[in-house]
VOGU-3710 file (C-alpha; in Angstrom, 3 decimals, decimal comma):
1> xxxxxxxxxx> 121,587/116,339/19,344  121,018/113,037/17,605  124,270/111,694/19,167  122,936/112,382/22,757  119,677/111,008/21,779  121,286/107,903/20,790  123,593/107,224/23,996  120,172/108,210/25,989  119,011/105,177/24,240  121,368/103,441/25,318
11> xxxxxxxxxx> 121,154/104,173/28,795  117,742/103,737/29,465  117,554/100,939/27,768  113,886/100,199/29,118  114,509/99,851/32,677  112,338/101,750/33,860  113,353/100,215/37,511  116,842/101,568/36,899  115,207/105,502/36,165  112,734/104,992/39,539
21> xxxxxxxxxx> 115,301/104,066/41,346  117,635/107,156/40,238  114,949/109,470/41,692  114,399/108,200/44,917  118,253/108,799/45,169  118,044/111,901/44,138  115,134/112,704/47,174  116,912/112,076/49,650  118,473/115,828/49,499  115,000/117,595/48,940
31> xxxxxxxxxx> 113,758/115,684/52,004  116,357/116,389/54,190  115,989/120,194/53,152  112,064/120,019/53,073  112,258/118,260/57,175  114,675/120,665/58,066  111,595/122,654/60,237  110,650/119,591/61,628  113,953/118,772/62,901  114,689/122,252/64,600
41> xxxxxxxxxx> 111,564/122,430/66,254  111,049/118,628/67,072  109,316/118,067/70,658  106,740/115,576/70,217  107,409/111,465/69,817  105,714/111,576/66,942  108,434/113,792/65,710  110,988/111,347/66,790  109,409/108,340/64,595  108,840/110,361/61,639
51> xxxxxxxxxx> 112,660/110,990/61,946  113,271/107,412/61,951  111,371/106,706/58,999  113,395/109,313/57,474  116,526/107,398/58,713  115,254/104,629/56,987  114,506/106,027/53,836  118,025/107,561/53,147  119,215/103,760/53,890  117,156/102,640/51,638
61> xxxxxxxxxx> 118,482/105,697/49,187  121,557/104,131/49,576  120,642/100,531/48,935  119,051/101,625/45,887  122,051/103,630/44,908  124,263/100,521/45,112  121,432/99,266/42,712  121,697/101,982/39,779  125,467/102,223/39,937  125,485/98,284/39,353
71> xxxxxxxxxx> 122,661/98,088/37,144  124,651/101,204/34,951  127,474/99,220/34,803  126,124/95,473/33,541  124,456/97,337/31,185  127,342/99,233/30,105  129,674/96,723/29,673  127,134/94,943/27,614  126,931/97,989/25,247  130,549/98,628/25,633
81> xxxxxxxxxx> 130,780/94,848/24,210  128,444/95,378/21,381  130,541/98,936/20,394  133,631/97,280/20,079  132,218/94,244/17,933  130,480/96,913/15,566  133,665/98,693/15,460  136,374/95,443/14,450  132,977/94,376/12,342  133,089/98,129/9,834
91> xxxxxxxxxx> 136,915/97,015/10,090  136,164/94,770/7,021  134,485/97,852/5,002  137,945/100,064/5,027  140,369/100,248/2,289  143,956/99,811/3,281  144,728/103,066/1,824  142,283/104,421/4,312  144,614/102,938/7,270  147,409/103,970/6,377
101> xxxxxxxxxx> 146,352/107,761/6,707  147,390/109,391/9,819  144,157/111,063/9,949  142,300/107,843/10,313  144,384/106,613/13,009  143,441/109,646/14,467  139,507/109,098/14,220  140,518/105,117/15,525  142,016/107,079/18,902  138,733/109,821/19,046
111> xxxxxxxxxx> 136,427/106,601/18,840  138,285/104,006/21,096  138,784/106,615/24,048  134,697/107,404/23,394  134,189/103,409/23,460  136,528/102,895/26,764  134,257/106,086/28,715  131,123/104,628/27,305  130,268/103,699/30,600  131,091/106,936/32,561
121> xxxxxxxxxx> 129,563/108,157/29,580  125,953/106,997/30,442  126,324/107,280/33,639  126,774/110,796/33,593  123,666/110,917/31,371  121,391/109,296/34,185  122,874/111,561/36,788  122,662/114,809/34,855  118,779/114,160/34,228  117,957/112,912/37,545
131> xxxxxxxxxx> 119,984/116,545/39,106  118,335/118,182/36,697  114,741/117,143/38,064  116,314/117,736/41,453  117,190/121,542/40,355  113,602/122,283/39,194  111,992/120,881/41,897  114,076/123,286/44,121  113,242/125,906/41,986  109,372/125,106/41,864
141> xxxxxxxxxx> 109,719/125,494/46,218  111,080/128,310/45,893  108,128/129,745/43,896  105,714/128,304/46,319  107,441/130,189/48,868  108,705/133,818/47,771  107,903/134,593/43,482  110,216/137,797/43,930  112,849/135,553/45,315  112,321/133,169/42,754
151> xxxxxxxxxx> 113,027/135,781/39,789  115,988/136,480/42,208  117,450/132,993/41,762  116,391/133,381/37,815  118,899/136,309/37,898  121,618/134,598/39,975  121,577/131,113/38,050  121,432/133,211/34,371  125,279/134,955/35,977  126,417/131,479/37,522
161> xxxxxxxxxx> 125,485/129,966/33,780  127,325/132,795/31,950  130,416/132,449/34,541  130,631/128,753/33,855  130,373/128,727/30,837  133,575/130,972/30,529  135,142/128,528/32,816  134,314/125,392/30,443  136,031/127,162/27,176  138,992/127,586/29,038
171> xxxxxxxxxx> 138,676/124,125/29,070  137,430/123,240/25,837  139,664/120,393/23,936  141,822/120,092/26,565  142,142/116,416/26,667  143,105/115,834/22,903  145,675/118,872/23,973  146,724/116,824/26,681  147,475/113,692/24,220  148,524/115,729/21,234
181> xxxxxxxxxx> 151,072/116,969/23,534  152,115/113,781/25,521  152,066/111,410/21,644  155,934/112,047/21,315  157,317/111,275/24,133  155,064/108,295/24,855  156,562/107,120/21,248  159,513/107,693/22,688  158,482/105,932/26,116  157,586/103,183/23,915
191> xxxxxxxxxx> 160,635/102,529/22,036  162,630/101,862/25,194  160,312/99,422/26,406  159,253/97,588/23,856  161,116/94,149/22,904  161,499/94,880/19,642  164,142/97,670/19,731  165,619/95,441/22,686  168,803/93,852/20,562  169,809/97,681/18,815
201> xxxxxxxxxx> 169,025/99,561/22,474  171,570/97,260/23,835  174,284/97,417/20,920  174,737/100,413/20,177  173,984/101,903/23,857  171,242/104,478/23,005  169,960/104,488/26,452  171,471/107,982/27,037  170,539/109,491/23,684  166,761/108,340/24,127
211> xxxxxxxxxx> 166,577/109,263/27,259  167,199/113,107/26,477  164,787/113,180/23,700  162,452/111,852/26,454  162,837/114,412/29,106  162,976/117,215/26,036  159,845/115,764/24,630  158,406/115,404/27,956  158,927/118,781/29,361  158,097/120,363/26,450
221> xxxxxxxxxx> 154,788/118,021/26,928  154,677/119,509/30,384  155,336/123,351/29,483  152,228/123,165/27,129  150,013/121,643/29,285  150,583/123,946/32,769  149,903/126,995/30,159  146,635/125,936/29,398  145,966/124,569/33,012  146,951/128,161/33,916
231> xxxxxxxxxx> 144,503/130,050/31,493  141,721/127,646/32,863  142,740/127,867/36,491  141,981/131,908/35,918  138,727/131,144/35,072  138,205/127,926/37,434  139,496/130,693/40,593  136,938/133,683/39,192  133,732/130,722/39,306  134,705/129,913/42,372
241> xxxxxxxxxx> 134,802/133,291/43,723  131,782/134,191/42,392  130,109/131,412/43,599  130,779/132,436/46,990  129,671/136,231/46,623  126,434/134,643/45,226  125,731/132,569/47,985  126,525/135,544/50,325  124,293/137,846/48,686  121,315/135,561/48,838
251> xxxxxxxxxx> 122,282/134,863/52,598  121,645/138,657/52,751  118,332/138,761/50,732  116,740/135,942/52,617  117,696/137,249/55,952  116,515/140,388/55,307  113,102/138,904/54,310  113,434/136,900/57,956  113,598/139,909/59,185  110,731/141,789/57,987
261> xxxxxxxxxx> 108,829/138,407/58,807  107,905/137,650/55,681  109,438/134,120/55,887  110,131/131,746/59,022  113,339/130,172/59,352  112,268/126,897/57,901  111,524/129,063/54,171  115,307/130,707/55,114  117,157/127,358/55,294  114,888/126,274/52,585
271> xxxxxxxxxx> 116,131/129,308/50,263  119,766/128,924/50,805  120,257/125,680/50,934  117,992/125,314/47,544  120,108/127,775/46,084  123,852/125,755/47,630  122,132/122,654/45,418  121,557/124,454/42,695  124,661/126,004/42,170  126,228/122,420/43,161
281> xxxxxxxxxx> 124,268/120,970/40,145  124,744/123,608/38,115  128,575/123,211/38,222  129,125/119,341/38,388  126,516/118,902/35,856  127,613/121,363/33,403  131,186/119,677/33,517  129,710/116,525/32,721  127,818/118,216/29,659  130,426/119,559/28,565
291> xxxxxxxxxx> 132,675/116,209/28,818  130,016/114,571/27,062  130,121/116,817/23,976  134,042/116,896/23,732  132,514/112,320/23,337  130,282/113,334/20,481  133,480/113,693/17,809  133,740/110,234/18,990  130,359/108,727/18,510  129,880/110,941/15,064
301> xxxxxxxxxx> 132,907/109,104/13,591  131,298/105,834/15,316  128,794/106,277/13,670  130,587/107,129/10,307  132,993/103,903/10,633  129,710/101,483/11,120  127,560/102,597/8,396  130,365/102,885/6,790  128,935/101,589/2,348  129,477/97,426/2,439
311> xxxxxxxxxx> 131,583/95,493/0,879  130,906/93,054/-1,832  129,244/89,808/0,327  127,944/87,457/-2,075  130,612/84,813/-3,990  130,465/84,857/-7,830  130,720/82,248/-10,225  134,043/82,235/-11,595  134,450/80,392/-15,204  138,213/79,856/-14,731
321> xxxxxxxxxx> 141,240/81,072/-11,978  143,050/82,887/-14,869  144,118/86,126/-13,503  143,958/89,535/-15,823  145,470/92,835/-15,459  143,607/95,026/-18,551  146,135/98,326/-18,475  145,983/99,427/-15,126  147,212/102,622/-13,789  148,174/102,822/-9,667
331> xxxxxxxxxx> 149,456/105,663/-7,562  149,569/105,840/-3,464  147,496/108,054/-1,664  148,843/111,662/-1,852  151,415/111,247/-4,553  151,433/112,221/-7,857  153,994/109,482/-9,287  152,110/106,060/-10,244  153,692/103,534/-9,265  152,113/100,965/-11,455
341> xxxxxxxxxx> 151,874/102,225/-15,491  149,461/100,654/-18,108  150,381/96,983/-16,806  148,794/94,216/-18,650  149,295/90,276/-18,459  147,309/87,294/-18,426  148,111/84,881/-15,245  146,774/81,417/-16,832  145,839/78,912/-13,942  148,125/75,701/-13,603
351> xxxxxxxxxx> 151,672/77,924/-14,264  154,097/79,713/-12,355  155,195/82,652/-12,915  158,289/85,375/-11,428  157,879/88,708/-10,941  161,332/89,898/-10,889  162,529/93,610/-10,126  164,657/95,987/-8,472  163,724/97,232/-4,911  160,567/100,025/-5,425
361> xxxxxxxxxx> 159,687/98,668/-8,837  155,935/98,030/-8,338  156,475/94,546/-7,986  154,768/93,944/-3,978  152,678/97,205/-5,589  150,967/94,798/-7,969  150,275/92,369/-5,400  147,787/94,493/-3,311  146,351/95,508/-6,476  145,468/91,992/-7,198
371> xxxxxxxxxx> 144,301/90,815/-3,794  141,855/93,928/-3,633  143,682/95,341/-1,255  143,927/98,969/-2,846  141,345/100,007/-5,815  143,245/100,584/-9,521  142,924/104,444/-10,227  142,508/103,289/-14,117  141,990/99,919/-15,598  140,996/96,733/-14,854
381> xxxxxxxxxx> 142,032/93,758/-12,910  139,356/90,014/-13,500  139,262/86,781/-12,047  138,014/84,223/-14,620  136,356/87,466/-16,173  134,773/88,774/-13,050  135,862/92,232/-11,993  138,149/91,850/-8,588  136,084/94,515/-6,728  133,055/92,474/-7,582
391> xxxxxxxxxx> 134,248/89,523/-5,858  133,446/88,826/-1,647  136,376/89,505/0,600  135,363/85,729/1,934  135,677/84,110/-1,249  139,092/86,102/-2,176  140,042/84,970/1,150  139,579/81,214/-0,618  140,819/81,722/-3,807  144,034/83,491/-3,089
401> xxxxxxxxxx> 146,525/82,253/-0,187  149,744/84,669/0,617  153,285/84,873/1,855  154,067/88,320/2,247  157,698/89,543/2,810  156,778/90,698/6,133  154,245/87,982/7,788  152,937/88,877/10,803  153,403/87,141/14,436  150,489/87,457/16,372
411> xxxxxxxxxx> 150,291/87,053/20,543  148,412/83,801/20,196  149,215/80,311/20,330  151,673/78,584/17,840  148,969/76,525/16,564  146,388/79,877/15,965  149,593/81,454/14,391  148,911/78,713/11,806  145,385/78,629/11,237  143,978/82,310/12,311
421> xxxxxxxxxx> 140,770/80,637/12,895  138,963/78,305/15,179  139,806/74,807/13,921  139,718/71,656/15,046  143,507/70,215/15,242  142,266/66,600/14,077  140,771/68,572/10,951  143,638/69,757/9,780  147,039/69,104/7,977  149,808/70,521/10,033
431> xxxxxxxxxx> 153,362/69,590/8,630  155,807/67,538/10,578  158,388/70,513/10,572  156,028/72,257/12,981  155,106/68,667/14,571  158,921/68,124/15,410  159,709/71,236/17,081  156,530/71,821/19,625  157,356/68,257/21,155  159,476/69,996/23,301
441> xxxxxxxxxx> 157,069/72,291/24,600  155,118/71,812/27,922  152,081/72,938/25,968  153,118/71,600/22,151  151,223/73,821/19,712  149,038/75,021/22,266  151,777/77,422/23,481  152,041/80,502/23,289  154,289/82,840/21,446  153,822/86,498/23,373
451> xxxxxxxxxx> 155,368/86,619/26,650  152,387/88,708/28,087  151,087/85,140/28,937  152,623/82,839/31,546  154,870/79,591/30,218  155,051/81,491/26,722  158,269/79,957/24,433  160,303/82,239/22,408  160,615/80,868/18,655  163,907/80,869/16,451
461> xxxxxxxxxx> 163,548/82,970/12,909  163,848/79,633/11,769  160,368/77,939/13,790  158,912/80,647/12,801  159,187/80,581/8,872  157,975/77,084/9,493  155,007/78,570/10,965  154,569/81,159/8,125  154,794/78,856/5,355  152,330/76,182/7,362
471> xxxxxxxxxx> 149,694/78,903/7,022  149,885/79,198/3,450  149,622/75,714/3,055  146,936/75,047/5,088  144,432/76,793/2,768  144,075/74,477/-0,415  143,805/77,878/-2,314  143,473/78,108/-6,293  146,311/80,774/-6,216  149,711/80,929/-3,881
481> xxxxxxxxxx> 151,545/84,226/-4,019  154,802/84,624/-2,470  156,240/88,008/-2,382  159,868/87,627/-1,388  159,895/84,235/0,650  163,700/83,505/0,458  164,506/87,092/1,099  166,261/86,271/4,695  167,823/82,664/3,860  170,843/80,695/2,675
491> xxxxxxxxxx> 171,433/80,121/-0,786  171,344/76,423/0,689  168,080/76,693/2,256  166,755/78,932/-0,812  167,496/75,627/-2,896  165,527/73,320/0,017  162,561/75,218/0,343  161,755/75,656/-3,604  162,085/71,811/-3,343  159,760/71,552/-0,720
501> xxxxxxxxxx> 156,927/73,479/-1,784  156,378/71,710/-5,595  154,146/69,161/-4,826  152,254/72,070/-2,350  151,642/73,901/-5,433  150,955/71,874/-8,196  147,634/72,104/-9,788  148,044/76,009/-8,724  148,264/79,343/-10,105  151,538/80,538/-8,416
511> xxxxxxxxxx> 153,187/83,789/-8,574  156,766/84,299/-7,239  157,888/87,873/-6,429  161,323/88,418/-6,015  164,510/90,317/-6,759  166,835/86,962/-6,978  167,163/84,514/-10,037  167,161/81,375/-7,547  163,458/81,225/-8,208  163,445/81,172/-12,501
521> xxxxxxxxxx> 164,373/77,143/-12,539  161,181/76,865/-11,082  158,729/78,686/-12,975  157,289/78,896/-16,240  157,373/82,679/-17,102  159,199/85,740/-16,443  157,889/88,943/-15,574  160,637/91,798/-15,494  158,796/94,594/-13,802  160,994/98,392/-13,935
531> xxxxxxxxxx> 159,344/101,579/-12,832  156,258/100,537/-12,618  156,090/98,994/-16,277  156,288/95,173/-17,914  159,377/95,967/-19,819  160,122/91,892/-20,542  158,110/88,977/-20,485  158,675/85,293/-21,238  160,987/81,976/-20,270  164,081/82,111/-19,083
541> xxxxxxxxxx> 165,820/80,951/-22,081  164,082/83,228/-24,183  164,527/86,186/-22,247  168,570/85,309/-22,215  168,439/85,151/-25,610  166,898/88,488/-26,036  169,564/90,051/-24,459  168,070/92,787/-22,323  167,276/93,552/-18,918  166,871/90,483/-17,881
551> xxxxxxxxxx> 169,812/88,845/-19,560  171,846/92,151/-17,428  170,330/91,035/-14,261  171,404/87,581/-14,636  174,758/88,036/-15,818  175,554/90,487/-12,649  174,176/87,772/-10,030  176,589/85,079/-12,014  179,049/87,383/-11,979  178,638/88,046/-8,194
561> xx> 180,296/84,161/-7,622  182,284/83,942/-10,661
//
């Protein structure tokens, strides 16, 4: 009830014009049935101008018509705005454990198709009230004219009510059916389309094989959905039906009355045609009340994500940039294996350090951990002795700047690929590499990367780790993490870019993750991370001359070009 309080809110929105003006719309069918004697017995021209005016004032119905539909519309768009801003805004409040659920993708999908039919949504609302008033003003005539007929009509409405509302749980859920059953083959749909899979479609010539899981997916998509259109087309047929006998038996009634005289033919046409709107209401607006509360999942977890508890807002004073992990204990959602186990280390500010492990050690694991990006299940991680979860997402977002294995291309331009912010291009630092190859672009760094937009250009691997590590360097950030950045190149380019970046990073906490020993000539300590524990820690030399993991490690990538 609350929820359809709330998008009532929102539709009225105090125009009051907008409500006025959705009545007199609503008149113009109780006038036409309310003239009806007039117009059968209409002699005089009096009766003639009186018509006219009526003439007029359906016109004018319809003007104002135009008027609500429009003024529904501005309105909801502006809501509709102010919905989707709230909902990227409680984006910000939602641990990345939390995304990576498939339930909450499926509460995203309940709450964006609510926020797309906002506006139908509200619209719907007006119209149901309006018909509504319309329905009880019928039924208030046909007190004033017959009270035995109007218990009648009590009677027939109760049996239309019970019939329809067999007819909507037939129906109940059957949209999120509908997708539920239509998800695999669109994934399916999607992976033929999509540019991505374009290079391994091609290659290996899956076309065929794709194309049957398609059609299997799709008519089994198909088959589900005609059996529950049949089960509600049984009930849909027996409404119907009914509907019909109804109307027929109060043609009977009333015409019986007619003929015992105890109504004239105006107070017949006025009984079944009050009782045609009725049932006419009674069925489009009980769909549309019924649509609306298969919405209210969807505004419930709207309403869930945006009051969702804050984050931390306000910066803290930090004493130092030293970085410590205080035995911490990690495990991913829904397993019972932790991945991280009693780590602790002391990151001093001004060195750099390696993280070095096999694949699935805990060493990207640690990583999130640090940046906040999932909560330690036991421990503690500080920043110059402040907790981590204490500490604004804004002011981690200044203190830490990150390479991840897998950086992200967004559909923007080349030059908000660098910056992912509004920024003035005079302001800022952008590195010749990038400068060299956008000079032969129509648009420089202005163009952009996503071929849904016209004149886009399509970026080697190479322009685009240019891009990558121009966004980490933009930010002059107290601590650079790199989590496998030389995981795709040459041993010659490996060598390049670790000479590149020194000066970028000096005066820096920096922390290296990788799985190759190109890295150790350039940083002061080595972490040797396996199964989730700090099994060896120290300089390179030292850890060679203790002889253990890491002195294994090394002497199998020697012995790899040996």
């Amino acid at each position: 009830m609350k929820s359809f309080i709330q998008v009532f809110k929102n539709c009225i929105n105090k125009k009051i014009i907008v409500i006025f003006a959705s009545l007199i719309v609503s008149l113009d069918r109780l006038i036409l049935i309310s003239m009806f004697p007039l117009i059968i017995t209409i002699k005089r021209k009096e009766d003639i101008i009186v018509l006219l005016y009526i003439l007029l004032f359906f016109i004018v119905g319809e003007f104002f018509n135009i008027f609500v539909n429009y003024s529904l519309e501005k309105h909801g768009e502006k809501h509709k705005k102010v919905l989707k801003l709230n909902m990227l805004k409680s984006f910000e409040n939602i641990e990345l454990k939390e995304f990576e659920s498939v339930d909450f993708k499926n509460k995203i999908f309940v709450v964006n198709n609510y926020i797309e039919n906002y506006i139908k949504i509200s619209k719907d609302c007006y119209k149901t009230l309006i018909n509504l008033f319309l329905a009880l003003f019928v039924l208030l005539i046909i007190f004033y004219i017959n009270v035995y007929m109007f218990i009648t009509y009590l009677f027939v409405i109760a049996f239309i009510l019970y019939l329809k509302n067999n007819q909507l749980k037939a129906s109940k859920d059957i949209w999120i059916k509908y997708m539920e059953n239509c998800k695999e083959h669109n994934i399916i749909n999607n992976i033929l389309i999509d540019k991505k899979h374009s290079n391994e479609r091609k290659i290996f010539n899956v076309f065929n094989f794709y194309n049957k899981i398609f059609l299997h997916k799709y008519d089994d998509a198909i088959n589900e959905n005609l059996n529950d259109a049949k089960n509600r087309l049984k009930f849909d047929f027996l409404y119907e039906v009914s509907n019909y006998f109804l109307v027929l038996f109060m043609l009977i009634v009333s015409l019986y009355l007619y003929n015992l005289g105890s109504i004239n033919i105006s107070y017949f046409y006025l009984l079944n045609s009050g009782l045609i709107v009725i049932t006419e209401i009674i069925g489009t607006e009980l769909n549309k009340i019924s649509d609306y509360f298969n919405f209210t999942n969807g505004i419930n977890l709207y309403h869930e994500f945006i009051t969702k508890k804050k984050l931390v807002k306000k910066d803290v004073k930090l004493s130092n940039y030293n970085i410590e992990f205080d035995r911490v204990f990690f495990r991913y959602p829904n397993s019972d294996e932790y991945i991280i186990k009693n780590f602790s280390f002391t990151f001093e500010f001004g060195k750099n350090y390696s993280i070095l492990g096999r694949n699935g050690s805990g060493k990207s694991t640690l990583i999130k951990l640090l940046l906040g990006l999932y909560r330690v299940e036991k421990g503690n991680i500080r920043i110059g002795g402040v907790d981590i979860n204490d500490i604004s997402l804004e002011q981690k977002s200044k203190i830490f700047s990150v390479l991840f294995q897998h950086p992200k291309k967004y559909p923007f331009t080349i030059f908000e690929n660098i910056t992912l912010e509004e920024s003035q291009k005079g302001d800022l630092d952008i590195d010749k590499s990038i400068i060299e190859f956008v000079e032969n672009f129509n648009d420089g760094i202005d163009s952009y990367t996503s071929i849904n937009y016209k004149n886009n250009v399509n970026l080697s691997g190479g322009q685009w780790k240019n891009i990558f590590f121009n966004r980490v360097f933009l930010r002059k950030s107290k601590v650079f993490i790199f989590d496998e950045p030389t995981s795709n190149l040459d041993p010659f380019l490996e060598l390049e870019y670790y000479k590149n970046i020194q000066d970028k990073i000096s005066g820096s906490l920096n922390i290296f993750i990788s799985h190759r020993l190109g890295i150790v000539k350039y940083t002061d300590i080595i972490l040797l991370i396996e199964d989730g524990n700090l099994i060896e820690s120290g300089t390179h030399n030292e850890l060679i001359s203790y002889g253990g993991k890491y002195f294994e490690m090394y002497e199998i990538q020697k012995s790899i070009f040996d």
